[in-house]
FIFI-783398 format. One record per atom (N, C-alpha, C): residue number from 1; atom name; z, y, x. Coordinates in steps of 0.05 Angstrom, whole numbers, plus 5000, padded with zeros to 4 digits. Each point is the difference from the previous one (the first is absolute). Layout:
# FIFI-783398
   num   atomo      Z      Y      X
   NUM      CA      Z      Y      X
...
# end
This chain:
# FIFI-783398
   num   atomo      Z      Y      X
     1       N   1394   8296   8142
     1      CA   5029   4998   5003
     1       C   5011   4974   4990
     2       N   5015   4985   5018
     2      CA   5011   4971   4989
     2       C   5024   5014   4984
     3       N   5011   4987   4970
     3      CA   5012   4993   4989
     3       C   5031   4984   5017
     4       N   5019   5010   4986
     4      CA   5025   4982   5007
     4       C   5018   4993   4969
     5       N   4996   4969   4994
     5      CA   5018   4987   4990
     5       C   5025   5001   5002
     6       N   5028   5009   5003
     6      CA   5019   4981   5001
     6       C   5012   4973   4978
     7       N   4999   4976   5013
     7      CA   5009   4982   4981
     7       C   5022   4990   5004
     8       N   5019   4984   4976
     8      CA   5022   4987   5004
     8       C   5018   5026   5002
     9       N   5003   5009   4984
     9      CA   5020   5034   4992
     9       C   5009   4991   4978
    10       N   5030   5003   5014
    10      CA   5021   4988   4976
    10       C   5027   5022   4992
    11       N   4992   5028   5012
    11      CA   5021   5013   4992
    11       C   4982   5030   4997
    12       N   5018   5016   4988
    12      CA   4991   5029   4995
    12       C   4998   5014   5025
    13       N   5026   4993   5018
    13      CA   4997   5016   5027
    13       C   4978   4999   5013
    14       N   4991   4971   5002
    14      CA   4979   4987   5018
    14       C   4970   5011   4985
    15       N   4997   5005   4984
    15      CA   4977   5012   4977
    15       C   5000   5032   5014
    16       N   5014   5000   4990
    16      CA   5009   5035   5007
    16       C   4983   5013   5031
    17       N   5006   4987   5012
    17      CA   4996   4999   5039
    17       C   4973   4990   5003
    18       N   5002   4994   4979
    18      CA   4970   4984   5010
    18       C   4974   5015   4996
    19       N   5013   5010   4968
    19      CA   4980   5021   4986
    19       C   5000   5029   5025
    20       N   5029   5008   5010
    20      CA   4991   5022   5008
    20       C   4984   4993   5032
    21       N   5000   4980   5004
    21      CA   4985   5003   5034
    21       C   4976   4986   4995
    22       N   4990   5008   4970
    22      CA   4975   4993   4990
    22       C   4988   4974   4987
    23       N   5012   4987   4999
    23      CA   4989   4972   4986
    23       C   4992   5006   4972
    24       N   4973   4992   4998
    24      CA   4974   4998   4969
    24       C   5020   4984   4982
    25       N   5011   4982   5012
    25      CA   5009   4979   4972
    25       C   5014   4981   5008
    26       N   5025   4988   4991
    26      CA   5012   4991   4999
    26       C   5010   4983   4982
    27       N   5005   4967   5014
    27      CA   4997   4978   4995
    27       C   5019   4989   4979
    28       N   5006   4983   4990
    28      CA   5024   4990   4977
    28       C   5002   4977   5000
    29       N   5009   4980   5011
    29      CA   4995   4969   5005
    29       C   5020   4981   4975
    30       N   4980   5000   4982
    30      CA   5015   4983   4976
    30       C   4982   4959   5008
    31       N   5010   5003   5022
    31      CA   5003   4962   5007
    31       C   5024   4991   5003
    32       N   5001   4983   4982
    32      CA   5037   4999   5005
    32       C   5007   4982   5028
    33       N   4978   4988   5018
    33      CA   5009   4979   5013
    33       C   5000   5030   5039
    34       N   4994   5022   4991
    34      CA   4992   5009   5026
    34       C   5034   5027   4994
    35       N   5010   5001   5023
    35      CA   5029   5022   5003
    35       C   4995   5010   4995
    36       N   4983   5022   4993
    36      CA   4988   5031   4991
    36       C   4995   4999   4971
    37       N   5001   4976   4992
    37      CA   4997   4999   4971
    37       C   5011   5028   4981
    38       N   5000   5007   4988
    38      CA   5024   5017   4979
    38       C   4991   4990   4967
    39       N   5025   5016   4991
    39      CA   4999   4996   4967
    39       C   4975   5027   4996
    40       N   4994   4988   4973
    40      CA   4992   5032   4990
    40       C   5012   5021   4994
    41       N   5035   5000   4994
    41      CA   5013   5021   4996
    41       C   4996   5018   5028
    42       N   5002   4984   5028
    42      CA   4999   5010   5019
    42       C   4982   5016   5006
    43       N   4971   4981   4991
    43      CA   4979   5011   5007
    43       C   4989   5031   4980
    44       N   5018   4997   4981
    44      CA   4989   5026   4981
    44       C   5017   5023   5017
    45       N   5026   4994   5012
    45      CA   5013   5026   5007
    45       C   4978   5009   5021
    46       N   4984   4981   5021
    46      CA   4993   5010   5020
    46       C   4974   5024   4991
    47       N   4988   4988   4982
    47      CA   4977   5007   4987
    47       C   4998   5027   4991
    48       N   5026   5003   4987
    48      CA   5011   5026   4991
    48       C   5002   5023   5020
    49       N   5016   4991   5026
    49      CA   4999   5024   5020
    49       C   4977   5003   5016
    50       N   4973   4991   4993
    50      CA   4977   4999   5023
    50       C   4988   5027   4982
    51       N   4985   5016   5032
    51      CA   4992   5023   4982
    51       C   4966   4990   4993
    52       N   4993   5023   4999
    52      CA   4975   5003   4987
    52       C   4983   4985   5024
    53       N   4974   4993   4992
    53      CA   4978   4989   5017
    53       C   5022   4982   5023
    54       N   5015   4987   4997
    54      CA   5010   4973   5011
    54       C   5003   4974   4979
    55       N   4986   4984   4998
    55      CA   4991   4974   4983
    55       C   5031   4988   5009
    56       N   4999   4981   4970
    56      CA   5010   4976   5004
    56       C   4981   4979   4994
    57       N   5005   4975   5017
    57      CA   4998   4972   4999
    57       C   5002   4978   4994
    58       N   5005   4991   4979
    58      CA   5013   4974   4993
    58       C   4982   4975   5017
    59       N   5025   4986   5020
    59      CA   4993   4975   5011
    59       C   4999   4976   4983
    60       N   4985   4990   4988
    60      CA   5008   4979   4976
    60       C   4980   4973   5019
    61       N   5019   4976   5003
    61      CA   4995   4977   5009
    61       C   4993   4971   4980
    62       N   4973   5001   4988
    62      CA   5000   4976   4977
    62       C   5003   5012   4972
    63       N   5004   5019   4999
    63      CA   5011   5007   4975
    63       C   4976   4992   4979
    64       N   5000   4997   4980
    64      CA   4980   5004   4971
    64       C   4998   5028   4994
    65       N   4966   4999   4986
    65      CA   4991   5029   5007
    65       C   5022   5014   4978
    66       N   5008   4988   4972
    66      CA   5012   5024   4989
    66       C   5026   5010   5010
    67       N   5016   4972   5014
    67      CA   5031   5023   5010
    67       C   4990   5017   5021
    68       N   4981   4994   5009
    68      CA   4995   5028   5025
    68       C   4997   5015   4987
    69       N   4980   5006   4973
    69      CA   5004   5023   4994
    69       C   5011   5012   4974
    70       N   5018   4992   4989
    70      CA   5023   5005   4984
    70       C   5023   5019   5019
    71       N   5002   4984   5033
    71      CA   5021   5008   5020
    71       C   4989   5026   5004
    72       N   4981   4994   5009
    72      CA   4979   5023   5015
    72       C   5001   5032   4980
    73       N   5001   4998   4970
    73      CA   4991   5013   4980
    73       C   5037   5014   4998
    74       N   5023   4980   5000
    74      CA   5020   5008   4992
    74       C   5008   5014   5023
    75       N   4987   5002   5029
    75      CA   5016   5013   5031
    75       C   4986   5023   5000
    76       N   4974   5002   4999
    76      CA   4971   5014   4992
    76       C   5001   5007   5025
    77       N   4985   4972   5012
    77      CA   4992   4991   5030
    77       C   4970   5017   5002
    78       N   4993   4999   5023
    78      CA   4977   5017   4999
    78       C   4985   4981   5006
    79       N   4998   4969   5008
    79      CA   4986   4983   5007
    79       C   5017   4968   5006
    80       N   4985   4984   4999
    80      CA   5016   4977   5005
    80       C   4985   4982   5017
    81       N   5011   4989   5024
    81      CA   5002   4982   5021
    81       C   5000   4980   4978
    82       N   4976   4979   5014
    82      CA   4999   4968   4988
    82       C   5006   4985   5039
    83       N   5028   4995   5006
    83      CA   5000   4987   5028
    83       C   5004   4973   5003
    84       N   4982   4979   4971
    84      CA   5002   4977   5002
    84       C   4974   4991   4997
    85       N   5006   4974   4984
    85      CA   4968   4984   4995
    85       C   4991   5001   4981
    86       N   4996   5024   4985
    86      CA   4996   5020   4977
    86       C   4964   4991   4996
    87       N   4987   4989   4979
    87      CA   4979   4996   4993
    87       C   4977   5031   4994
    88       N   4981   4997   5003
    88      CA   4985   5021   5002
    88       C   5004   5009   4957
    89       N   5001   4977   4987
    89      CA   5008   5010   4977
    89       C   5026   5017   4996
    90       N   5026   4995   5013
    90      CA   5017   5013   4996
    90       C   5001   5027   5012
    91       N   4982   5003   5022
    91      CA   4998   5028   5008
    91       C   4985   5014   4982
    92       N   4978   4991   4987
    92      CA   4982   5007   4992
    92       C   5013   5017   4972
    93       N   5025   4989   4984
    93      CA   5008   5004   4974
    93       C   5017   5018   5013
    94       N   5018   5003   5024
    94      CA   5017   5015   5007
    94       C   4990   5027   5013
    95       N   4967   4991   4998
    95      CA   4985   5036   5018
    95       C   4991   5012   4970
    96       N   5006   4985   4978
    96      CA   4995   5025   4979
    96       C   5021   5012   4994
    97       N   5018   5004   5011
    97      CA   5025   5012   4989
    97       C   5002   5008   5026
    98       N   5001   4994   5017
    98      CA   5019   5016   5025
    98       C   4981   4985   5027
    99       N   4997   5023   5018
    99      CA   4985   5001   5026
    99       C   5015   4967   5010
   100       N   4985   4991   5017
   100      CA   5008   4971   5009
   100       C   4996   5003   5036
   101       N   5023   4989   5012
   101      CA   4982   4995   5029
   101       C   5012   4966   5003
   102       N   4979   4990   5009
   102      CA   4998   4979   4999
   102       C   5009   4982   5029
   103       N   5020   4992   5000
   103      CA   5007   4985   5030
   103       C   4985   4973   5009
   104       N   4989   5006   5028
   104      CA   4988   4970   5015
   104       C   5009   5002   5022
   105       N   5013   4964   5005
   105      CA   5011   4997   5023
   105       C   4978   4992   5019
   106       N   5005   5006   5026
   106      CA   4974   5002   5023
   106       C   5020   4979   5023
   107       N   4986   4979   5003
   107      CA   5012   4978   5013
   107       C   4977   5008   5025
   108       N   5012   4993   5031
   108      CA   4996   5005   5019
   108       C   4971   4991   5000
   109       N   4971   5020   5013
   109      CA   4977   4980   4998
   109       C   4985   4989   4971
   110       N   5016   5000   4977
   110      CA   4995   4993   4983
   110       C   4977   5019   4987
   111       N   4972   4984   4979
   111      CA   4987   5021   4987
   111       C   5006   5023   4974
   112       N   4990   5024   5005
   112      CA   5001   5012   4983
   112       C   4998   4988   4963
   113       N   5017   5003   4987
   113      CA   4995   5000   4978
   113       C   4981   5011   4974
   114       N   4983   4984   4979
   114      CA   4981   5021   4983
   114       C   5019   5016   4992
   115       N   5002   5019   5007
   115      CA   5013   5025   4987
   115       C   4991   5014   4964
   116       N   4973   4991   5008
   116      CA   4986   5001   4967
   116       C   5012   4985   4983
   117       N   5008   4979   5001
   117      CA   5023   4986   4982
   117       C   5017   5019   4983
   118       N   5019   5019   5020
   118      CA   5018   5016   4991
   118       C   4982   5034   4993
   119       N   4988   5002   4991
   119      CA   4975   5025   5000
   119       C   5015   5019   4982
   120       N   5026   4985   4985
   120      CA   5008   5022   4979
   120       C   5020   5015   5015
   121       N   5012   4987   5029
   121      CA   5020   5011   5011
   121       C   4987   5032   5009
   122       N   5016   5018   5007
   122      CA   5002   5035   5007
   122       C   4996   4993   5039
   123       N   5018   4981   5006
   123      CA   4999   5001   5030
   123       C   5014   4968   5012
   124       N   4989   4995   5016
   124      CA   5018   4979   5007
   124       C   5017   5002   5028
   125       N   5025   4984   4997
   125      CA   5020   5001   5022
   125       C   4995   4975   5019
   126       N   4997   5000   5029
   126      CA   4994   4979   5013
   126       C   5025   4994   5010
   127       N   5022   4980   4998
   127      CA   5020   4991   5017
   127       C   4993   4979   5011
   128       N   5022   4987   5019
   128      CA   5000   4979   5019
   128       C   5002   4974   4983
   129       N   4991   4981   5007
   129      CA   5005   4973   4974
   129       C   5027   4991   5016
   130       N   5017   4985   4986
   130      CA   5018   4988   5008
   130       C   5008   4975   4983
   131       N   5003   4966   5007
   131      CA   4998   4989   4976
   131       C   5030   4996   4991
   132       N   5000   5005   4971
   132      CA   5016   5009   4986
   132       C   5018   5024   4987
   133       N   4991   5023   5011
   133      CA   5004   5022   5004
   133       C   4979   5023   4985
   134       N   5016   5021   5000
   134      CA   4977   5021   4976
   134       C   5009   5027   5016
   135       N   4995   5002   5029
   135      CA   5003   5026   5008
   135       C   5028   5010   5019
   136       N   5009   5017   5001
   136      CA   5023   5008   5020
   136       C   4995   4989   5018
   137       N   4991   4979   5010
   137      CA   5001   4986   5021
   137       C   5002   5010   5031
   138       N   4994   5023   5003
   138      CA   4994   5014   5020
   138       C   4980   4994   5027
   139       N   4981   4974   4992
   139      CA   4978   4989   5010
   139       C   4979   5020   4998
   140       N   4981   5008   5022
   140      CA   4981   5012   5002
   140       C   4983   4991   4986
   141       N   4974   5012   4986
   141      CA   4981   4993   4988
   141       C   4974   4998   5021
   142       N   4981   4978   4999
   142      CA   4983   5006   5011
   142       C   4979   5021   5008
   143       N   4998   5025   5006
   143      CA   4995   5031   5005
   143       C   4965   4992   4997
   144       N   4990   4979   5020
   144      CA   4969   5007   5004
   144       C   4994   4982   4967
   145       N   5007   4989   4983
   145      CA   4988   4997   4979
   145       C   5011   5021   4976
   146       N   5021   5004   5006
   146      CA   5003   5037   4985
   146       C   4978   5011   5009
   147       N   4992   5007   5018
   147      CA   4984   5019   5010
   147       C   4974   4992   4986
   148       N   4990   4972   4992
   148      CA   4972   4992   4992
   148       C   5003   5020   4974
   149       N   5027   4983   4992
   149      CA   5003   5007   4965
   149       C   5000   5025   4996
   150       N   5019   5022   5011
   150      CA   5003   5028   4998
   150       C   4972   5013   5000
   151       N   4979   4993   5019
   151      CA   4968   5010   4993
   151       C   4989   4996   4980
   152       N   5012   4990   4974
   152      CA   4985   4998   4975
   152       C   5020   5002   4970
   153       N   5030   4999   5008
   153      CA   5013   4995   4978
   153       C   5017   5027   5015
   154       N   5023   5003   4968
   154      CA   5016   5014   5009
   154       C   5028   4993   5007
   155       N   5001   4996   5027
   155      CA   5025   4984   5010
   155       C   5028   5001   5006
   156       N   5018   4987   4992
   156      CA   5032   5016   5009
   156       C   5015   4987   5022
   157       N   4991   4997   5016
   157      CA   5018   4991   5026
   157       C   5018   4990   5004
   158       N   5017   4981   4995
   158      CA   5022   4995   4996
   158       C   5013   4977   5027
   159       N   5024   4983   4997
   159      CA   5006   4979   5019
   159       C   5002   5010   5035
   160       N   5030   5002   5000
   160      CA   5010   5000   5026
   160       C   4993   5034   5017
   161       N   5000   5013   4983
   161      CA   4996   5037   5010
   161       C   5028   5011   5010
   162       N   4994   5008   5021
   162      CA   5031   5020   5001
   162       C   4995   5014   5021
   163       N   5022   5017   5008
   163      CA   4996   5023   5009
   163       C   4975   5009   5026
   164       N   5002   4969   5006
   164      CA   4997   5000   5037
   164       C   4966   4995   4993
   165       N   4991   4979   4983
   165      CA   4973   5000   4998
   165       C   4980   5018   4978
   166       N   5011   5006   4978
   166      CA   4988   5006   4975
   166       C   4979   5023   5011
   167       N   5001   5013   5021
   167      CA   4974   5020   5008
   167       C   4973   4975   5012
   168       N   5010   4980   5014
   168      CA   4982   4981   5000
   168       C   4992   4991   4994
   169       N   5014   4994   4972
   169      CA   4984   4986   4978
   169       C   4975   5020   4987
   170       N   5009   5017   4995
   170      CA   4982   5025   4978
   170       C   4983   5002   5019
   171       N   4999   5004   5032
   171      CA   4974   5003   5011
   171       C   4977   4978   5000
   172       N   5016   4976   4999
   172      CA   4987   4971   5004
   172       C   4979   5002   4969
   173       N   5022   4999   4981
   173      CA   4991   4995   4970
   173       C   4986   5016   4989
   174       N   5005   5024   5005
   174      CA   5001   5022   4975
   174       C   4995   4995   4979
   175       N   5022   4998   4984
   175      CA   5009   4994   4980
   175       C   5000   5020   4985
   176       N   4999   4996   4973
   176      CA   5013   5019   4967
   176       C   5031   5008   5011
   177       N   5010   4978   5004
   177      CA   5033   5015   5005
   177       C   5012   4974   5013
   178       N   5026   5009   5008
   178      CA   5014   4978   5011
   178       C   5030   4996   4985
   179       N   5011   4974   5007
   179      CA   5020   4996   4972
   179       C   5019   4988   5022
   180       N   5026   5010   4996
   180      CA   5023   4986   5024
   180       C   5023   4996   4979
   181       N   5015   4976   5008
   181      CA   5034   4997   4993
   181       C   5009   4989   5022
   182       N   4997   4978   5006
   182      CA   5017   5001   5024
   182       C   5001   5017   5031
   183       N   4982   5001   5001
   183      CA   5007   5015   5024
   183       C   5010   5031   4997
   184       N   5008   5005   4982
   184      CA   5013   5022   5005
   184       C   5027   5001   4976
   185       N   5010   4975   5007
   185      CA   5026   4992   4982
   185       C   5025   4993   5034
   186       N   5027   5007   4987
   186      CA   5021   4992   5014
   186       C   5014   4975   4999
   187       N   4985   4999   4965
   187      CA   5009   4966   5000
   187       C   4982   4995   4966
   188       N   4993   4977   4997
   188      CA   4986   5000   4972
   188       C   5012   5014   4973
   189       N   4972   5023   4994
   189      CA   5007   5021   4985
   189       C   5014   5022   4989
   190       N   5006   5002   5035
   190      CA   5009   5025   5005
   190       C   4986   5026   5030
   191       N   4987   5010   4989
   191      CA   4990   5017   5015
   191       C   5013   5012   5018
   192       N   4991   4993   5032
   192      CA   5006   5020   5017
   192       C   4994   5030   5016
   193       N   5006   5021   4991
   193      CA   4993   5019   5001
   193       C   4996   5008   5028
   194       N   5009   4994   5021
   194      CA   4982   5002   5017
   194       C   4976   4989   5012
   195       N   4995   4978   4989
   195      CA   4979   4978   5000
   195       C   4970   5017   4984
   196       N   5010   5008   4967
   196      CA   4981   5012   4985
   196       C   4995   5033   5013
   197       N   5017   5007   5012
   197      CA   4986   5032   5015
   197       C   4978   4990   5022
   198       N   5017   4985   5017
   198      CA   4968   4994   5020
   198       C   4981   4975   4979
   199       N   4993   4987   4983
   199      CA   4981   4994   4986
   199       C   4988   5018   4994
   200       N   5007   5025   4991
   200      CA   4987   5013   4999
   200       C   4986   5023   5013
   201       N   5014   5006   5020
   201      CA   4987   5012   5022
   201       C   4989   4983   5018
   202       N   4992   4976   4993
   202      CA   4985   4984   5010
   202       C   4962   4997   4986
   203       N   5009   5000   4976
   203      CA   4982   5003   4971
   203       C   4984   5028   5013
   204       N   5013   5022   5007
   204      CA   4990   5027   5000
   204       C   4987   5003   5019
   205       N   5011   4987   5035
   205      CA   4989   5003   5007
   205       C   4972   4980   4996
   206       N   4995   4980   4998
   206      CA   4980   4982   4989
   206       C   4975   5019   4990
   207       N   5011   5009   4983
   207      CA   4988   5026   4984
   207       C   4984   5021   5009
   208       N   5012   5006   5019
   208      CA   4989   5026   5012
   208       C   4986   4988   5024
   209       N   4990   4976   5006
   209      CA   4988   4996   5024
   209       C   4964   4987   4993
# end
């Protein structure tokens, strides 16, 4: 069964809806330069209304390993997103405290990455590369080198998913899980609820085939 992410959840409502039409875990985007960003006051209310067996995420971009997990320790994140140019040391000090998934950007054609580098990470997230950019982008990821990587790691799918493809992708890739914000937003970081019902009855059916 593929996993569903939602990322870039910036309100309780949008948490709420998300958790009930099933989403594993849900994202927290503390980059100040990306719209979905939030405070941590924000991010603790959302944290608070998620029920049981639905994760939170902390998106942390660059950060140094101890504010990730000082943040991480004060929200009591269940894992933390590294979605920058995060050194295999800083994952490495941040997977003894708290599960890590580790972000690599997949430039069109481009080779797979040593993934052994990052060995302390829990799973890694494949997005689209974009230069200058750390994600939302809503650019597709390259699917047939997901697909190398997904046969040996544990993979999270990410870059340019939404309603109309995400069963294509999970058949292409099969992936650990798949991770969406934009495409199923009305406008940056704000969730559209009809967008996330068929994501997910998109996910399901994926699932059952």
């Amino acid at each position: 069964m593929v996993r569903v992410k939602i990322c870039g959840v910036t309100n309780p409502a949008d948490a709420r809806l998300a958790a009930e039409l099933g989403a594993h875990a849900i994202g927290l985007n503390f980059y100040t330069q990306s719209p979905r960003c939030i405070s941590p006051n924000d991010a603790a209310k959302i944290v608070r209304i998620l029920p049981p067996f639905v994760t939170s995420v902390g998106v942390f971009v660059n950060w140094a390993a101890d504010p990730v997990i000082a943040l991480s320790k004060a929200l009591h994140l269940s894992s933390a997103q590294l979605h920058g140019d995060e050194t295999p040391q800083t994952c490495a000090t941040i997977a003894q405290q708290f599960p890590v998934i580790k972000v690599i950007r997949l430039g069109k054609g481009s080779a797979l990455p040593k993934f052994a580098n990052y060995r302390a990470a829990t799973a890694f997230l494949l997005d689209a590369a974009s230069s200058g950019e750390f994600g939302g982008t809503g650019k597709t990821t390259d699917w047939s080198l997901a697909r190398r990587a997904a046969a040996k790691h544990r993979i999270i799918l990410a870059g340019g998913l939404t309603p109309e493809n995400v069963a294509e992708a999970i058949r292409t890739v099969q992936p650990y899980a798949v991770d969406v914000a934009s495409g199923v937003e009305s406008r940056p970081g704000k969730k559209d609820p009809g967008k996330l019902r068929a994501f997910f009855a998109e996910v399901a059916r994926a699932n059952n085939t």
